[in-house]
C-alpha positions as CSV (number, residue, x, y, z in Angstrom):
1,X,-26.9,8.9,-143.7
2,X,-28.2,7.3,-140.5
3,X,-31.7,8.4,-139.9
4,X,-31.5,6.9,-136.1
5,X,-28.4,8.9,-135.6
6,X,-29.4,12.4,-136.9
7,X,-32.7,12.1,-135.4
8,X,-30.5,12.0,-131.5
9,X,-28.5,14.7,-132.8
10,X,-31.6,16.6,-133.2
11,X,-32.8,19.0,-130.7
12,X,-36.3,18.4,-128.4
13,X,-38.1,21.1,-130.5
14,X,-37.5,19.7,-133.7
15,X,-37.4,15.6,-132.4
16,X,-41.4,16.3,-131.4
17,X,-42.7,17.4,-134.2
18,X,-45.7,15.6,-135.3
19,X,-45.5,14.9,-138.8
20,X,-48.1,13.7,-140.3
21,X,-46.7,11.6,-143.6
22,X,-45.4,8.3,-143.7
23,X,-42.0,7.2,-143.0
24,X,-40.5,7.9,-145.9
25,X,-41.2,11.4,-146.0
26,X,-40.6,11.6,-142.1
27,X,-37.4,10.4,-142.8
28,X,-36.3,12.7,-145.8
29,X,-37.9,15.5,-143.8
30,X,-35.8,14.6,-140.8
31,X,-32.5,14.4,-142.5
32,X,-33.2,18.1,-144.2
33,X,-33.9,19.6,-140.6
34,X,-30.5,17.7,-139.3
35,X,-28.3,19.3,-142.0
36,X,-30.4,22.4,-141.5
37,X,-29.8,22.5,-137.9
38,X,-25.4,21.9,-138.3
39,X,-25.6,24.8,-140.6
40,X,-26.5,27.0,-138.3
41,X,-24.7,25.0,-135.0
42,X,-21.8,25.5,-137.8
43,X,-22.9,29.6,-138.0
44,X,-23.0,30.2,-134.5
45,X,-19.6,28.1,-133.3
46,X,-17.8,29.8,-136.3
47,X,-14.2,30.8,-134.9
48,X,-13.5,34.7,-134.3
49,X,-11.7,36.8,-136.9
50,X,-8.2,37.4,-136.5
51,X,-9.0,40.9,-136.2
52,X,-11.1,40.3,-133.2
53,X,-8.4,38.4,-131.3
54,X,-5.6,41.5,-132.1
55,X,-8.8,43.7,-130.8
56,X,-9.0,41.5,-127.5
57,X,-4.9,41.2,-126.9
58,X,-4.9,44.7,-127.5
59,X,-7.5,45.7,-124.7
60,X,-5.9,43.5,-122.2
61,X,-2.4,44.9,-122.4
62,X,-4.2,48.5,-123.0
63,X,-3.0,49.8,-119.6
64,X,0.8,49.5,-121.0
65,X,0.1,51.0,-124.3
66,X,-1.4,54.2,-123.2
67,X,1.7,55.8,-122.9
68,X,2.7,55.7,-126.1
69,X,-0.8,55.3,-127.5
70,X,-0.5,58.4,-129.8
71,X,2.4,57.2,-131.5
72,X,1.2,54.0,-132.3
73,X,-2.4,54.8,-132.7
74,X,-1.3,56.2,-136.7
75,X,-1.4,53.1,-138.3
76,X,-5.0,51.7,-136.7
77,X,-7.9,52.7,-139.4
78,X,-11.0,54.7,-138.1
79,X,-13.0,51.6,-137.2
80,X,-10.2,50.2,-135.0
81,X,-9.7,53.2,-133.3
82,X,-13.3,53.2,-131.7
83,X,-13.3,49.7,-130.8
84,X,-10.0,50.3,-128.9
85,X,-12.2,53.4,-127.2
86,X,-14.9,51.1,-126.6
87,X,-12.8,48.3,-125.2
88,X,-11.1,51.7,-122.9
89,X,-14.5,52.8,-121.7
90,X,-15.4,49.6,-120.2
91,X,-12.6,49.0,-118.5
92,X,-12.0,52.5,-117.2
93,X,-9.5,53.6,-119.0
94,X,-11.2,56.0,-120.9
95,X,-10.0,59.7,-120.4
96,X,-8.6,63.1,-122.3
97,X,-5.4,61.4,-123.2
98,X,-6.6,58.1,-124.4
99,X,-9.4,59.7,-127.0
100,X,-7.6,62.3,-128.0
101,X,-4.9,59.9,-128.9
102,X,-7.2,57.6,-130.8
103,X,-9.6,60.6,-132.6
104,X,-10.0,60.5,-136.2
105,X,-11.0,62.9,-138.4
106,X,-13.5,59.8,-140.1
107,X,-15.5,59.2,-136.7
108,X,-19.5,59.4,-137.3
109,X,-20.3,58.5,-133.3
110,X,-18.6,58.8,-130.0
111,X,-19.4,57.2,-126.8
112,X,-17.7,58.5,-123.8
113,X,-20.4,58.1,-121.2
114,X,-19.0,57.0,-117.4
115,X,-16.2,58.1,-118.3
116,X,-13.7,60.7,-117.3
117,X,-12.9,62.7,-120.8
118,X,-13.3,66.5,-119.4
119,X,-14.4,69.8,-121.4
120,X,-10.3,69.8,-122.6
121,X,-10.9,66.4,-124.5
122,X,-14.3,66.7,-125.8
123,X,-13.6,70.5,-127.5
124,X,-9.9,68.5,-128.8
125,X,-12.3,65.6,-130.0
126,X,-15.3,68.0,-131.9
127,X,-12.5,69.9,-133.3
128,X,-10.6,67.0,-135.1
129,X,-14.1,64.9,-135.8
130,X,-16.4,67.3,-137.2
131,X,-18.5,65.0,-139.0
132,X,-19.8,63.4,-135.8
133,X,-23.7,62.7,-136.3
134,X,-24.2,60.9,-132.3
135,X,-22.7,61.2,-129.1
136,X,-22.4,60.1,-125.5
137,X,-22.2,62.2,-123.2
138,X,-24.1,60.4,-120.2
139,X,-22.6,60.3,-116.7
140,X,-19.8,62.6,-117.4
141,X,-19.2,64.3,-114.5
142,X,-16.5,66.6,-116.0
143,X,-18.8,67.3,-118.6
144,X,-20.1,71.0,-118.0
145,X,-22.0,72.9,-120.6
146,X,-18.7,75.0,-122.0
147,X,-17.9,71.4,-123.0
148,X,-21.2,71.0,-125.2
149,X,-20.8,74.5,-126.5
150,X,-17.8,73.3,-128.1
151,X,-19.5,70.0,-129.7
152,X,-22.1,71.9,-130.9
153,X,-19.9,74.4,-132.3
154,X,-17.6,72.3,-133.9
155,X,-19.9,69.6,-135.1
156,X,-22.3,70.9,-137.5
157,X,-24.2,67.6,-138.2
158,X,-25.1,66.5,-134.8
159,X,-28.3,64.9,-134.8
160,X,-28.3,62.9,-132.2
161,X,-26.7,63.6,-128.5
162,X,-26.8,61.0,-124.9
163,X,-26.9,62.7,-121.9
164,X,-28.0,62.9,-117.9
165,X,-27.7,59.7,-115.9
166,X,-26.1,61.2,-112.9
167,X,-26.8,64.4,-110.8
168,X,-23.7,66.0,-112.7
169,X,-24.5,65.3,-115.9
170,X,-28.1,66.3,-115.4
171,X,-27.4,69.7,-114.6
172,X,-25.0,69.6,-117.6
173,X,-27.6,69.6,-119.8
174,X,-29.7,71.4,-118.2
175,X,-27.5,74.7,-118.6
176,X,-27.0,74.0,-121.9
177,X,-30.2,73.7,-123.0
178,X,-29.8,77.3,-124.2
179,X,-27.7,76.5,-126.6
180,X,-30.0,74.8,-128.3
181,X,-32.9,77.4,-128.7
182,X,-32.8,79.9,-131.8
183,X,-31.6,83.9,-130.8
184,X,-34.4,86.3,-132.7
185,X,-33.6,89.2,-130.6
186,X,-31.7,90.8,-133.8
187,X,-33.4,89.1,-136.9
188,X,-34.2,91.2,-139.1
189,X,-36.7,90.0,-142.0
190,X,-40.1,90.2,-142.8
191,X,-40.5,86.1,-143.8
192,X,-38.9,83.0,-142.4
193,X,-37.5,82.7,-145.5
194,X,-35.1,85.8,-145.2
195,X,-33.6,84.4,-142.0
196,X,-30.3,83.1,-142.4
197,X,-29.9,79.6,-139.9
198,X,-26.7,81.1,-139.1
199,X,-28.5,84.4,-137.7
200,X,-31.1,82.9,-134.9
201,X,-29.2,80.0,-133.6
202,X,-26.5,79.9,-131.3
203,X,-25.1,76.3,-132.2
204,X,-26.6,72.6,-132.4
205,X,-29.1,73.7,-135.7
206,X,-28.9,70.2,-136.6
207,X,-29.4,68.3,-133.3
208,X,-33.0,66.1,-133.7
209,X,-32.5,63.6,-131.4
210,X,-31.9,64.3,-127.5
211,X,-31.9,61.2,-125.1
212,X,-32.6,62.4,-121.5
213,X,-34.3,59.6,-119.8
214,X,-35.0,61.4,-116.3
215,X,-35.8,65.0,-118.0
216,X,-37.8,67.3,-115.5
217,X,-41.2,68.5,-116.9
218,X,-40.0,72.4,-117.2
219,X,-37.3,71.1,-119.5
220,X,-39.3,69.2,-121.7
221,X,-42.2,71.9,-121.6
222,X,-39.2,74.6,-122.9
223,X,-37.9,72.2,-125.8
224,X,-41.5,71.4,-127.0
225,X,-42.4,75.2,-127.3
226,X,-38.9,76.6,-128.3
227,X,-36.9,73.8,-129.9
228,X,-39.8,72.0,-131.6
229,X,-37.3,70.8,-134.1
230,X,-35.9,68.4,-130.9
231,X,-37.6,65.1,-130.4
232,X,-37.0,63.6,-126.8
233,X,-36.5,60.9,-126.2
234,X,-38.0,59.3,-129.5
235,X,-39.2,56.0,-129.6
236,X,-38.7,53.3,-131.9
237,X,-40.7,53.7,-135.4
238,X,-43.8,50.9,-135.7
239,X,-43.8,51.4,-139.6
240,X,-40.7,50.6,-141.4
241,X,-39.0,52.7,-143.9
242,X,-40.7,56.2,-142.6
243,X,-39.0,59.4,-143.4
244,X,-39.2,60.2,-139.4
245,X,-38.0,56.8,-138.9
246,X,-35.5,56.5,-135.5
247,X,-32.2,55.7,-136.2
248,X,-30.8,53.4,-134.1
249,X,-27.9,56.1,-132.5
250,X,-30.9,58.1,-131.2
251,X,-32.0,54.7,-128.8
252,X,-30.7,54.1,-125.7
253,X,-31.3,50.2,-125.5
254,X,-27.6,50.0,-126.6
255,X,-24.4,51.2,-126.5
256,X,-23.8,53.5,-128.9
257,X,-19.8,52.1,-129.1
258,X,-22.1,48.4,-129.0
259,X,-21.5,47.8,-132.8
260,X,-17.7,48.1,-132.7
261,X,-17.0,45.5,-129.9
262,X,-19.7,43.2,-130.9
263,X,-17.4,40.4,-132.5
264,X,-15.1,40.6,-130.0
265,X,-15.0,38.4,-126.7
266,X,-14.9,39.9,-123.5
267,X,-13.1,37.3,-121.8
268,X,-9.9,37.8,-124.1
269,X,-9.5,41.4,-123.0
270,X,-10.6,41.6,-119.6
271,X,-7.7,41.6,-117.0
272,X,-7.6,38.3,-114.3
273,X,-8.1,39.9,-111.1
274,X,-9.1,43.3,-111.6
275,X,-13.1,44.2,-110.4
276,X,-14.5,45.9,-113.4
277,X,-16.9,48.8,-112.3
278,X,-20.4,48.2,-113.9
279,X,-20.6,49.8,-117.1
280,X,-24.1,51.0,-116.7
281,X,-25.2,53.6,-113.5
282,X,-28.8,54.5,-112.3
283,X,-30.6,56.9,-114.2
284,X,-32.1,57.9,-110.8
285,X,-31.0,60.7,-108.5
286,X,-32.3,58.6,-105.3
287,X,-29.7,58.2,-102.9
288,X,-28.1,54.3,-101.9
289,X,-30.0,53.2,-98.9
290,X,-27.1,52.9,-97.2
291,X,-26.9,56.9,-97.2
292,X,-30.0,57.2,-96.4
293,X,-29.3,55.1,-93.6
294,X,-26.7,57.6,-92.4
295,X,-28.4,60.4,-93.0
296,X,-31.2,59.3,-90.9
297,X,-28.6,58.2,-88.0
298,X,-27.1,61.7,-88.0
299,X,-29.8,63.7,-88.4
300,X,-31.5,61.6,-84.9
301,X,-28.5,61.8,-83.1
302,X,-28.7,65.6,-83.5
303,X,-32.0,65.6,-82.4
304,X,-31.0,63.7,-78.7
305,X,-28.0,65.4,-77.8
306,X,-29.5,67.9,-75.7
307,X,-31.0,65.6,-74.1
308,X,-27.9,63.6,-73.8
309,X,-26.4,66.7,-72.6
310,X,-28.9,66.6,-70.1
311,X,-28.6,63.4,-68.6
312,X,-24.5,63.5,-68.3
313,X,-25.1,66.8,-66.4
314,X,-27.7,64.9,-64.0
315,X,-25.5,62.0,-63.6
316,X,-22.6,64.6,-62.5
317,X,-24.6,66.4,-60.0
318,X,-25.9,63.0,-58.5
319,X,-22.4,62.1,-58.3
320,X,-21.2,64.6,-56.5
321,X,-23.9,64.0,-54.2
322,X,-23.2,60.5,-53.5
323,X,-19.7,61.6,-53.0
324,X,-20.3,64.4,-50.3
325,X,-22.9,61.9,-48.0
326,X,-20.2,58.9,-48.2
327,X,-18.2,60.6,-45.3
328,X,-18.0,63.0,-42.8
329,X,-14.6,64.3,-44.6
330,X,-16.0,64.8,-47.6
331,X,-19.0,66.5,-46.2
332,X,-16.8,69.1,-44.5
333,X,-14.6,70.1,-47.8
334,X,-18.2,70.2,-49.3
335,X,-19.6,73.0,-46.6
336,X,-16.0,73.9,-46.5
337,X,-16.1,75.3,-49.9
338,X,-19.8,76.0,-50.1
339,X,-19.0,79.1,-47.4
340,X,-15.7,79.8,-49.5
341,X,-18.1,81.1,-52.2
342,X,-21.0,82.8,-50.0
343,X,-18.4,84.6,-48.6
344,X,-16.6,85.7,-51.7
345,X,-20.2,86.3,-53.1
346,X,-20.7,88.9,-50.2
């Protein structure tokens, strides 16, 4: 091999190292980092799975297909299924028809934040996919708490559960936050032990994991003293292979759908033309500026138009004025019709 020609080929970082050995063993060394470095150029240019380019056809003709998506949704295995859902959610797609149509029994996690699946399609969903162990439920404004009353009901290994991220969904969870916190009005036992689970909860028993980024202080002061069990908002474990260890469902640095679109370019499914709405929202309830803005202008305009009201009733009155002394005419239907009303006065 060409030692001159593999050095070039060789990047800045590796091309300055200082070696300190003769050129011999510069030279061996420099020809192992070269045929290191094209295995991994080799790695990381590696063409996509034919799987992946079905996935991204598939997601750019998905508007067309949604009609009859629940036909031919059968024959796609679990793991298809949610990357189609993922692909859906992005482009804003995503509704009751389109994952009920895709739901499988098999499903572990599902992400439906920003989207616009209702209460209807997330009971249908918990119903059919009762093994679900994490879910989405952030900036779901048709999301009320009847809808996580179903989930919770449904889905008895829920450990993990996504939610707030808009004003709707904040209150969402909020309300349901009941759900969540154990019923001993009628327990009847003189141990914990005697207590059946099934007796002091009203649903979500299993639920350990609550991401709520913008969570009010009473909130979090009622989980810590009555849902103990409930970690919020955990973060990520420093000590590897812990029994509390986070898993990685219960962190909201990514998608929770993430894993299933990874290997798949976004170029190949996104549609030429269309503006795609950003896929992530503020967590914060403070309003655009530009509403601000407006809000200000209104609520100042309200506070001038008396005065406004003022000044056109001035103006009128000096106008008349200046009309009455411009001649002698209009001076006399002016007294003319001042007497008028004395006299009808009297």
């Amino acid at each position: 091999m060409d030692i001159r020609k593999s050095e070039e080929k060789l990047p800045k970082s590796l091309k300055n190292l200082n070696l300190n050995t003769n050129r011999g063993q510069k030279n061996e060394t420099l020809v192992s980092a070269y045929l290191a470095f094209s295995r991994i150029s080799a790695l990381k240019s590696k063409p996509p799975s034919l799987v992946s380019l079905c996935l991204g056809v598939i997601g750019k003709h998905l508007e067309e297909m949604i009609p009859c998506l629940p036909d031919i949704s059968i024959i796609f295995p679990a793991d298809i299924k949610l990357s189609i859902a993922a692909i859906a959610r992005r482009r804003k797609l995503l509704d009751d028809h389109v994952i009920v149509s895709l739901a499988d029994s098999s499903w572990e996690i599902l992400d439906v934040s920003g989207s616009d699946v209702s209460n209807s399609g997330l009971a249908k969903v918990a119903e059919m996919c009762k093994s679900l162990r994490a879910v989405d439920i952030s900036r779901c404004n048709k999301i009320t708490s009847i809808g996580v009353s179903e989930l919770v009901q449904h889905c008895r290994s829920l450990e993990a559960l996504r939610c707030g991220g808009c004003p709707g969904s904040e209150s969402t969870i909020r309300r349901s936050l009941i759900i969540f916190k154990p019923n001993l009005s009628n327990v009847e036992g003189e141990t914990w032990e005697e207590l059946d689970i099934t007796e002091i909860g009203h649903g979500g028993q299993s639920l350990r994991w609550l991401v709520w980024p913008r969570i009010d202080k009473d909130s979090l002061a009622m989980l810590s003293s009555e849902c103990p069990r409930i970690v919020v908002n955990p973060k990520p474990s420093l000590v590897a292979y812990r029994r509390d260890e986070v898993p990685q469902e219960a962190l909201p640095d990514v998608a929770l759908d993430e894993p299933f679109i990874k290997d798949i370019d976004p170029k190949t499914w996104v549609v030429t033309g269309v503006v795609q709405k950003p896929t992530s929202f503020p967590l914060s309830n403070e309003l655009p500026i530009a509403e601000k803005f407006r809000l200000a202008y209104a609520e100042r305009d309200a506070r001038l138009a008396p005065k406004r009201a003022k000044n056109a009733r001035q103006q009128q009155r000096r106008a008349e004025r200046d009309w009455m002394m411009s001649s002698n005419k209009a001076k006399a239907m002016f007294l003319a019709s001042m007497a008028t009303r004395s006299l009808y006065k009297s």
